[in-house]
matplotlib code that plots the C-alpha trace (Angstrom):
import matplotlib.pyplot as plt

x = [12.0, 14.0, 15.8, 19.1, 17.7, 15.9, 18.9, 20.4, 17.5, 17.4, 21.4, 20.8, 17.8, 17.9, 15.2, 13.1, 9.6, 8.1, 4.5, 2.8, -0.9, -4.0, -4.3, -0.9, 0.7, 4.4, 4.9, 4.6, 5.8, 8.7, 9.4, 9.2, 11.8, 13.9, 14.3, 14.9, 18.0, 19.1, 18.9, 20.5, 23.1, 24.2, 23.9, 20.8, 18.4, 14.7, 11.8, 8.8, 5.4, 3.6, 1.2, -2.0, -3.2, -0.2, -0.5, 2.0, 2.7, 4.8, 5.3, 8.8, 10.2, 9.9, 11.5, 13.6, 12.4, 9.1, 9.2, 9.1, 6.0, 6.2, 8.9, 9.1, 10.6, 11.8, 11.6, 8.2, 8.2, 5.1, 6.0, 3.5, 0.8, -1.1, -4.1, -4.7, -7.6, -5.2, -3.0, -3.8, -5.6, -2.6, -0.8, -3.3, -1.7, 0.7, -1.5, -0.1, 3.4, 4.6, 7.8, 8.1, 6.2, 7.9, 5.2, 4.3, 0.5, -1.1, -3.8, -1.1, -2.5, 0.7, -0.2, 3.3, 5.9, 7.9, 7.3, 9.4, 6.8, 7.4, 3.7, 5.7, 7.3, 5.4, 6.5, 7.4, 9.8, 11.8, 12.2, 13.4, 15.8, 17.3, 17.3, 19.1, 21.4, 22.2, 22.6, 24.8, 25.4, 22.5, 23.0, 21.3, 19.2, 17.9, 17.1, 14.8, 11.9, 12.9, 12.2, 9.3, 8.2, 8.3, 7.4, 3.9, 3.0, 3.7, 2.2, 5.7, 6.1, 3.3, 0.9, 1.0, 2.9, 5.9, 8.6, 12.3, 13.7, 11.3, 13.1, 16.6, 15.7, 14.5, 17.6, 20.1, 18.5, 19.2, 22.5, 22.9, 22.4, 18.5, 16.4, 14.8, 12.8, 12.0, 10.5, 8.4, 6.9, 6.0, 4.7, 2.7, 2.8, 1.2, -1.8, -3.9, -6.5, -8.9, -8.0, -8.8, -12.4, -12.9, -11.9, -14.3, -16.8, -15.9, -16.4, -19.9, -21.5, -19.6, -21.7, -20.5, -21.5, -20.9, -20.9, -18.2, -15.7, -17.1, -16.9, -17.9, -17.1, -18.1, -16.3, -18.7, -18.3, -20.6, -18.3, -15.4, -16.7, -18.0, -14.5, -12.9, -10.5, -8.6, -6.5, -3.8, -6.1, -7.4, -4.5, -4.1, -8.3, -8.5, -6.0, -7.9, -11.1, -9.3, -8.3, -11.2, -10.7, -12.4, -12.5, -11.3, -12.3, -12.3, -13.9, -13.9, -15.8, -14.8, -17.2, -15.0, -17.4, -21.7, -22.3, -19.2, -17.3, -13.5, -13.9, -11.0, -11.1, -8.2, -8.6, -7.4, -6.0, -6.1, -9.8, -10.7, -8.7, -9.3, -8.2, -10.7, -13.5, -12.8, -12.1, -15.6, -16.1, -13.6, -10.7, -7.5, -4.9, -3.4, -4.4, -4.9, -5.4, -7.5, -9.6, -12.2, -13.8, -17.6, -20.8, -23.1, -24.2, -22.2, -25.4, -25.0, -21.5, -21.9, -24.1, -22.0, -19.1, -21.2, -22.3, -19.0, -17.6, -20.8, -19.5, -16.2, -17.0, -19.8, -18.2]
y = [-2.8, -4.9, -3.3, -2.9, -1.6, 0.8, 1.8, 2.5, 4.4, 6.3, 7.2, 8.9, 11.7, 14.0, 16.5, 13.5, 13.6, 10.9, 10.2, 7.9, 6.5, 7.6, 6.8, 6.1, 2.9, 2.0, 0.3, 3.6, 5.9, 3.4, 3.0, 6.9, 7.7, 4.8, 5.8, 9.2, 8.8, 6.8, 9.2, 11.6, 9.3, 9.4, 13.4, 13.7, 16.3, 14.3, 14.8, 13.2, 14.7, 16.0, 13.5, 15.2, 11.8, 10.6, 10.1, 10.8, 7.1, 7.0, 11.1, 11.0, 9.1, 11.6, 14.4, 16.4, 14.9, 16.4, 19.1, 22.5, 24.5, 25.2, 22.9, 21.8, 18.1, 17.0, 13.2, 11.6, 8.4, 6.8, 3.7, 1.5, 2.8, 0.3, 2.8, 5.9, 6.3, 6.0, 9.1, 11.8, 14.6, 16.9, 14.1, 14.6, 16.9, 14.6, 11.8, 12.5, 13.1, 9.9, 8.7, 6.1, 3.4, 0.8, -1.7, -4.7, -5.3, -7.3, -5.2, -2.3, -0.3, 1.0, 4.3, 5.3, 5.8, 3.2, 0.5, -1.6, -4.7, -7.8, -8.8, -11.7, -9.4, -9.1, -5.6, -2.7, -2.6, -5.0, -3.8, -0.6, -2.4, -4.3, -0.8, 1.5, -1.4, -1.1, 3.0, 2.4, 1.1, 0.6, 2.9, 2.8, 6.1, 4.2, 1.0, 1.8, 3.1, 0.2, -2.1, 0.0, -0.8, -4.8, -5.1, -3.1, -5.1, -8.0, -8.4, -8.5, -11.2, -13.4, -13.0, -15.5, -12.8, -13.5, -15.5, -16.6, -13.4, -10.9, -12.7, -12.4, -8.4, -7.8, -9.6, -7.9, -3.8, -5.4, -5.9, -2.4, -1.7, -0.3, -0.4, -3.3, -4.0, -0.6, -0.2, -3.7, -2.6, 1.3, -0.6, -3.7, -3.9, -0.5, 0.3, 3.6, 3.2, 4.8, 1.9, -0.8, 0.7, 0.5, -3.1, -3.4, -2.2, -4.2, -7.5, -6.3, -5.5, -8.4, -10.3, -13.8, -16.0, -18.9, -21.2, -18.6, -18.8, -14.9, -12.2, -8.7, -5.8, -2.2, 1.1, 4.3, 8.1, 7.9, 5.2, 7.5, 10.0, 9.1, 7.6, 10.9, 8.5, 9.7, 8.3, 7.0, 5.0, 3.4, 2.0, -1.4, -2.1, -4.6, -7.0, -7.2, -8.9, -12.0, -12.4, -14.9, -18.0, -19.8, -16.8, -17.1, -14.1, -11.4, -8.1, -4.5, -2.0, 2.0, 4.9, 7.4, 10.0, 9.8, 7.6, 6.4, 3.4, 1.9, -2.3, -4.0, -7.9, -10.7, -14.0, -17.5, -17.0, -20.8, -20.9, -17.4, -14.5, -11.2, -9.2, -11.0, -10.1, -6.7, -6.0, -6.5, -3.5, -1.8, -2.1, -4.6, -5.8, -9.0, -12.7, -12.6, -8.9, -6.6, -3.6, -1.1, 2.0, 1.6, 4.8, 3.7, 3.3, 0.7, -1.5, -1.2, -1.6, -5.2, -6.3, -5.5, -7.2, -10.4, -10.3, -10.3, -13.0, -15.0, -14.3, -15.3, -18.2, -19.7, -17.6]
z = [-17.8, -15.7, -12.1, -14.5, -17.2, -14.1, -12.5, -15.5, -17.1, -13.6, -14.1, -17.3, -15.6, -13.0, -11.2, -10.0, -8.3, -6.8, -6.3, -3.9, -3.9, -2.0, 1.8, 1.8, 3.3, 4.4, 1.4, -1.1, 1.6, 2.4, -1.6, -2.3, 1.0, -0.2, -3.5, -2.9, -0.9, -3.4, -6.3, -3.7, -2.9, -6.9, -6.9, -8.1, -7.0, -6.2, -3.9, -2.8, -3.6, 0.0, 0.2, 2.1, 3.4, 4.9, 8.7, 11.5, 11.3, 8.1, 7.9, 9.8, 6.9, 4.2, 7.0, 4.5, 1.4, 0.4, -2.6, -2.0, -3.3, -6.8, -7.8, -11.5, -12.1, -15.6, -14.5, -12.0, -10.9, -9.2, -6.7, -5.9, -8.0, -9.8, -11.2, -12.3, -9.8, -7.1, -7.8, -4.7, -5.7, -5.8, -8.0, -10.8, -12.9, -13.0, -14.5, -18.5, -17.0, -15.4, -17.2, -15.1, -12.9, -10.6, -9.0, -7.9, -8.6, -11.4, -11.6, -13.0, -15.7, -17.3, -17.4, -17.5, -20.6, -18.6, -16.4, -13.6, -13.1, -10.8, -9.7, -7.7, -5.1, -1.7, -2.0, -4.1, -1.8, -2.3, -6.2, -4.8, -2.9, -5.9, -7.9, -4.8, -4.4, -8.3, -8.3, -4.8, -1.6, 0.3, 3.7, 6.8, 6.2, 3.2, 4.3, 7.5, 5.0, 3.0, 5.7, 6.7, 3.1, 3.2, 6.7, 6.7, 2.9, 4.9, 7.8, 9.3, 7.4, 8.0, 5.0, 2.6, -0.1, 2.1, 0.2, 0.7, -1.4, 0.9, 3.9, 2.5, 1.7, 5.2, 6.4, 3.7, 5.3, 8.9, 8.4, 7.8, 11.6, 11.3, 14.7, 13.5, 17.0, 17.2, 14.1, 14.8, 18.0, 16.2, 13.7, 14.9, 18.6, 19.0, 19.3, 20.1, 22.5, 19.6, 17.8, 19.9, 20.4, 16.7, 16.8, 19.4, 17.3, 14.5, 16.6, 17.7, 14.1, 12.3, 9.5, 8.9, 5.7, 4.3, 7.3, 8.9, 6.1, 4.6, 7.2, 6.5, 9.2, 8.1, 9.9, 9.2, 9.4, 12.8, 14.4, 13.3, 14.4, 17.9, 19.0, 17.4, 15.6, 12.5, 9.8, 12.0, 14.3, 11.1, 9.5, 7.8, 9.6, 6.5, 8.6, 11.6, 9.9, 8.5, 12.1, 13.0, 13.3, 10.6, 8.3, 4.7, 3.2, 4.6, 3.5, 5.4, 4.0, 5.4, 4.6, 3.1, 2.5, 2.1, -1.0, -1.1, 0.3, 0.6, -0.3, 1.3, 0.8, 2.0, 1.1, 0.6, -3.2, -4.0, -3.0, -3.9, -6.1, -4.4, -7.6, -9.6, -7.2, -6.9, -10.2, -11.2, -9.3, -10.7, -8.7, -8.0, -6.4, -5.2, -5.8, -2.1, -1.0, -3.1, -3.1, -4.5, -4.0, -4.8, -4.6, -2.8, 1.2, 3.6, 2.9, -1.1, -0.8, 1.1, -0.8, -4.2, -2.8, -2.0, -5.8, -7.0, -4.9, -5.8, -9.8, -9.4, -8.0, -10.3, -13.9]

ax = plt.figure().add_subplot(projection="3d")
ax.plot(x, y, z, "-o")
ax.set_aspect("equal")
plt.show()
């Protein structure tokens, strides 16, 4: 479906619930806040699945809008899920249930009855934007997770996802008097000191291949652990590698458990396509920002993401 044919499939249910993806980022968090002020806004009744994951960075934006405990929807609506494997683990038993998806990756599954695709927005947030602003005005309470949403899936709008339109949406939620600087420095001029030792870190253990154009950077439980960082202190790490100068691709690799390991990778997309790479292990993504969760030890891990970078680029 189109955003009209959204907003207007949207008009016609009520009860909503909306889910958000594991280790949740502004975009999803942003989307699923945005979205349910909107559905408010028209009299429905929605709520946002708790998201366990979610850190205090992005929790403030779903203040009032979380379900209560034993809630029963007749409508759920994922944002920003591209995968079944990416549903939260309290999201699960909602896997068969999804009426509706509204995304913005290629790698999208369509693993709901409906689905709101645009692979060439930078963010899902911008679709959400179109949508609220078909179901109603857009108000200030909904436009600062909105802009939380394109900002963070941006860079603040420096990755090469950025277009005109994502420019001209960012623009269109200012004018609706949000704390625009405010929400910049929360959101990339801060820094936790917890953080800045992992980036330290980083720096130190670094791998660089091809000639300096590859650059692998693993974060561990034992480096986690040591700094007694947590989830907050590790948000958006995967930007930090592609950093370096001379780097094209960029690939982080987080130890999410023993035996198992997060693959972030950022690239170049006209020399090298991120989702391609990492969907030969079983995940997606973006042309130019992609990633996948692998078993296997931070050593196993680099060394299956070198593999499939080597495939893409001699299949």
């Amino acid at each position: 479906m189109n955003e009209r044919q959204t907003a207007e499939w949207l008009m016609e249910r009520d009860d909503f619930l909306i889910l958000t993806h594991v280790r949740p980022d502004g975009d999803t968090i942003g989307c699923a806040a945005g979205l349910c002020l909107a559905l408010r806004g028209r009299g429905k009744t929605a709520w946002v699945l708790e998201n366990p994951e979610a850190t205090s960075l992005f929790t403030p934006y779903l203040e009032g809008l979380t379900a209560p405990e034993g809630w029963s929807p007749d409508t759920v609506v994922s944002v920003d899920i591209a995968a079944r494997g990416l549903f939260p683990e309290n999201a699960r038993c909602y896997l068969e249930r999804v009426d509706l998806a509204i995304d913005h990756h290629p790698s999208q599954e369509f693993f709901a009855r409906e689905t709101c695709l645009d692979a060439g927005r930078a963010a899902c947030g911008e679709l959400i934007y179109d949508i609220a602003g078909l179901l109603g005005p857009v108000t200030r309470e909904m436009a600062v997770p909105l802009y939380v949403a394109v900002s963070t899936d941006t860079g603040c709008f420096v990755y090469g996802n950025t277009t005109a339109d994502t420019h001209r949406t960012a623009a269109a939620l200012m004018e609706t008097g949000i704390p625009a600087a405010e929400l910049n420095k929360r959101h990339f001029r801060t820094k936790t000191l917890k953080r800045l030792r992992i980036e330290s870190r980083i720096v130190e253990g670094m791998e660089l291949f091809d000639g300096g154009e590859t650059a692998v950077a693993a974060v561990d439980l034992a480096m986690v652990a040591q700094l007694g960082a947590d989830e907050r202190d590790m948000e958006d790490i995967a930007s930090f590698v592609g950093q370096v100068e001379g780097v094209k691709n960029a690939i982080t690799i987080r130890e999410l458990r023993p035996g198992t390991c997060k693959l972030s990778l950022r690239t170049d997309p006209e020399v090298l396509n991120a989702s391609r790479v990492c969907a030969l292990l079983g995940g997606g993504g973006h042309a130019a920002a992609s990633g996948a969760t692998v078993e296997g030890s931070v050593e196993e891990a680099k060394r299956a993401i070198l593999w499939a970078i080597e495939q893409v680029r001699h299949g």
